[in-house]
Short mmCIF file of the C-alpha atoms (twelve columns), coordinates in Angstrom:
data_MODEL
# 
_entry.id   MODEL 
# 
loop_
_atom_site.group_PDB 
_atom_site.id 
_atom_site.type_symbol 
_atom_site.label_atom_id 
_atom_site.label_alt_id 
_atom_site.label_comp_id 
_atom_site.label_asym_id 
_atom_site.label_seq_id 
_atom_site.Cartn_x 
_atom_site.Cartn_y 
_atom_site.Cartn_z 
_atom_site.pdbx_PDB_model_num 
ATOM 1  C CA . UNK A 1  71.843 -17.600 23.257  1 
ATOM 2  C CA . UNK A 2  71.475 -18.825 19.608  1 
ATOM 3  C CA . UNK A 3  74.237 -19.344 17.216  1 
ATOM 4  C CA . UNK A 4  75.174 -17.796 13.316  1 
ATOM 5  C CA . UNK A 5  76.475 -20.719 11.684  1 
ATOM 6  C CA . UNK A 6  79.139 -19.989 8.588   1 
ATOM 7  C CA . UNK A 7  79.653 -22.375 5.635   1 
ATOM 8  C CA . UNK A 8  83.308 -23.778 7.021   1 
ATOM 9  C CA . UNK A 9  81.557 -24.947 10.583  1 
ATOM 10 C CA . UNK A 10 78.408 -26.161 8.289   1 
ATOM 11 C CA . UNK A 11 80.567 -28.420 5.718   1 
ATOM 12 C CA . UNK A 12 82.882 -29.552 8.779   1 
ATOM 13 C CA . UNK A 13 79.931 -30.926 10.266  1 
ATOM 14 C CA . UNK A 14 78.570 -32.118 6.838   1 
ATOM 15 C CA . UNK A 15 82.191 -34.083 5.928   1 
ATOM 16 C CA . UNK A 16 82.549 -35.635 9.850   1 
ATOM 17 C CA . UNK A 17 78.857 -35.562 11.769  1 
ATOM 18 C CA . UNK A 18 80.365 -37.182 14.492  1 
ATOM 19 C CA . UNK A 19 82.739 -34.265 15.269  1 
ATOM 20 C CA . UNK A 20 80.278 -31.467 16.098  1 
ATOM 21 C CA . UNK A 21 77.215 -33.494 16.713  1 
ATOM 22 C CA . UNK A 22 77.307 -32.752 20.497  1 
ATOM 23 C CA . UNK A 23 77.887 -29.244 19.722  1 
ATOM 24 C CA . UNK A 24 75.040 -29.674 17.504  1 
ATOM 25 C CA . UNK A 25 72.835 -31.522 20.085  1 
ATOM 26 C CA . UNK A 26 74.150 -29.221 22.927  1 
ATOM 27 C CA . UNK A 27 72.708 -26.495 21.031  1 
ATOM 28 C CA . UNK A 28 69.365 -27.636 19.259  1 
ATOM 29 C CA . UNK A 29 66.787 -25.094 18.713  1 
ATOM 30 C CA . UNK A 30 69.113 -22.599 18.686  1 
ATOM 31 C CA . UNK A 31 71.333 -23.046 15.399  1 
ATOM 32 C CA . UNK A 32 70.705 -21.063 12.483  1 
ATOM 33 C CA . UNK A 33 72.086 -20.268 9.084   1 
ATOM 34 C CA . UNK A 34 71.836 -17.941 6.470   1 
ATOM 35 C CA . UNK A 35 70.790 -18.264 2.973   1 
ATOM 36 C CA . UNK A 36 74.116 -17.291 1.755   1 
ATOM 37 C CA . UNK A 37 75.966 -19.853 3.665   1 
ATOM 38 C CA . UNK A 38 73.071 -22.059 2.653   1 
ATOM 39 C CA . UNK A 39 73.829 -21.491 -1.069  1 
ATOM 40 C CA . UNK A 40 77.387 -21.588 -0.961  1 
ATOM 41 C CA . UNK A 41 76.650 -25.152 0.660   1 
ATOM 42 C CA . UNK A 42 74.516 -26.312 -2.189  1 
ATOM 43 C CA . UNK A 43 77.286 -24.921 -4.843  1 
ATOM 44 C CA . UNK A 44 79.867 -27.192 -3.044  1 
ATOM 45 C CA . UNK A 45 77.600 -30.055 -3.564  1 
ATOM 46 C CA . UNK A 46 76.968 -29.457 -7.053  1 
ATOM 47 C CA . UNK A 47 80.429 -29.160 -8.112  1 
ATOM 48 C CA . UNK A 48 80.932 -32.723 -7.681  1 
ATOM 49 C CA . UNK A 49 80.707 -35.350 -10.337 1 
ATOM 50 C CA . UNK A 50 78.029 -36.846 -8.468  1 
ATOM 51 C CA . UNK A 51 75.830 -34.082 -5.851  1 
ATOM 52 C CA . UNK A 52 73.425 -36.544 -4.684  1 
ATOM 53 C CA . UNK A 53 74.530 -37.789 -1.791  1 
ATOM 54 C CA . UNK A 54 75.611 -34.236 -0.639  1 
ATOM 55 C CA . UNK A 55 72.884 -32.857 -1.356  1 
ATOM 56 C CA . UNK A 56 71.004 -35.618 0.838   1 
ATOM 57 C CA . UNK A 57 73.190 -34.920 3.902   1 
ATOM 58 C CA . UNK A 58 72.405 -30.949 3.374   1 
ATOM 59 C CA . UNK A 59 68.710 -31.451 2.458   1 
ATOM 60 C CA . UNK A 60 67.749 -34.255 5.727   1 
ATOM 61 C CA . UNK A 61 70.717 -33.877 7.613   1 
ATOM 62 C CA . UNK A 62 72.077 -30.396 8.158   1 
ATOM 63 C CA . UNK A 63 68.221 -28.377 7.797   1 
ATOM 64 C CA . UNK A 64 66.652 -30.820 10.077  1 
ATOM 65 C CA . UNK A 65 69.291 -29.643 12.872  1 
ATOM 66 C CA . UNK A 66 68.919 -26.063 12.036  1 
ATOM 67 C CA . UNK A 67 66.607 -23.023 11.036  1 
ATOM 68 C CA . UNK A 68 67.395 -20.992 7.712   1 
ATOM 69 C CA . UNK A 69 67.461 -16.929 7.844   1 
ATOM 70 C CA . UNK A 70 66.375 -15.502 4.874   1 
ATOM 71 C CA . UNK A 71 68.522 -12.697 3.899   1 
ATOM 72 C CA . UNK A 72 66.175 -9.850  2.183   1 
ATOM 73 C CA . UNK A 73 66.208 -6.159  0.496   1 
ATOM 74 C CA . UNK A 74 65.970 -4.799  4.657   1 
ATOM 75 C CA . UNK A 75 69.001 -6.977  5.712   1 
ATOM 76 C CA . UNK A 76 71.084 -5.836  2.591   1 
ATOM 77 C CA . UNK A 77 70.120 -1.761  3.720   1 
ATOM 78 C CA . UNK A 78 71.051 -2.188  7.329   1 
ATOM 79 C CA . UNK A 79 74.507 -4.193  6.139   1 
ATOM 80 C CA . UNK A 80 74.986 -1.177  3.472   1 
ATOM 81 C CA . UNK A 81 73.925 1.039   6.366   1 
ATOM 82 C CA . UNK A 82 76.938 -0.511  8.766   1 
# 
């Protein structure tokens, strides 16, 4: 079974590593997010006074655990279809 990953269980994970990293180990290979959630993580980083080290954690911390899943022109039909 594989697993959608939101931005709130993403930037939980991002502000306390320790608290999900088992979930995150328990689970490797099979965590994924979306480009949406992906972006909305990047726009919480870059509304701080200083991104950097957010964007470090998001960048080598968070992508190495996970795959990304591009969302395209067929995903937005089939969502407007449902």
């Amino acid at each position: 079974m594989s697993f959608l990953l939101d931005t709130n269980i993403c930037s939980a994970h991002l502000r306390r590593p320790s608290g999900l990293a088992h979930r995150f180990l328990q689970h490797s290979g099979r965590l994924f997010v979306p480009t949406v959630a992906l972006g909305e993580l990047y726009a919480w980083a870059f509304k701080r006074s200083d991104p950097s080290p957010l964007l470090h954690l998001i960048d080598d911390q968070l992508l190495r655990d996970i795959d990304v899943l591009d969302y395209d022109s067929p995903c937005a039909y089939e969502f407007g279809n449902l």
